[in-house]
C-alpha positions, 0 to 999 in steps of 0.5 A, spaced: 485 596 752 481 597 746 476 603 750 482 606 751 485 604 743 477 607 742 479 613 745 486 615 743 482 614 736 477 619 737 482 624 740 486 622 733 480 624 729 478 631 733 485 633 733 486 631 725 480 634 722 481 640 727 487 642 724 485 640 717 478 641 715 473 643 720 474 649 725 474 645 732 477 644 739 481 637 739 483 642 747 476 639 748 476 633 747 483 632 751 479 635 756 474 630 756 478 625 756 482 626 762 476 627 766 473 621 764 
């Protein structure tokens, strides 16, 4: 339960900064996860 709370924050952030601040692929992360 927290790996997945733990995970679901990370997409968070990634999704989060790569919307605001930085120019990232939160597709990636989301790809990633579903793979893992």
């Amino acid at each position: 339960m927290l790996g997945d709370l733990a995970a679901f924050g990370g997409l968070f952030l990634t999704a989060f900064a790569a919307a605001t601040i930085l120019p990232l692929q939160s597709e990636a992360a989301l790809v990633g996860l579903l793979l893992a």
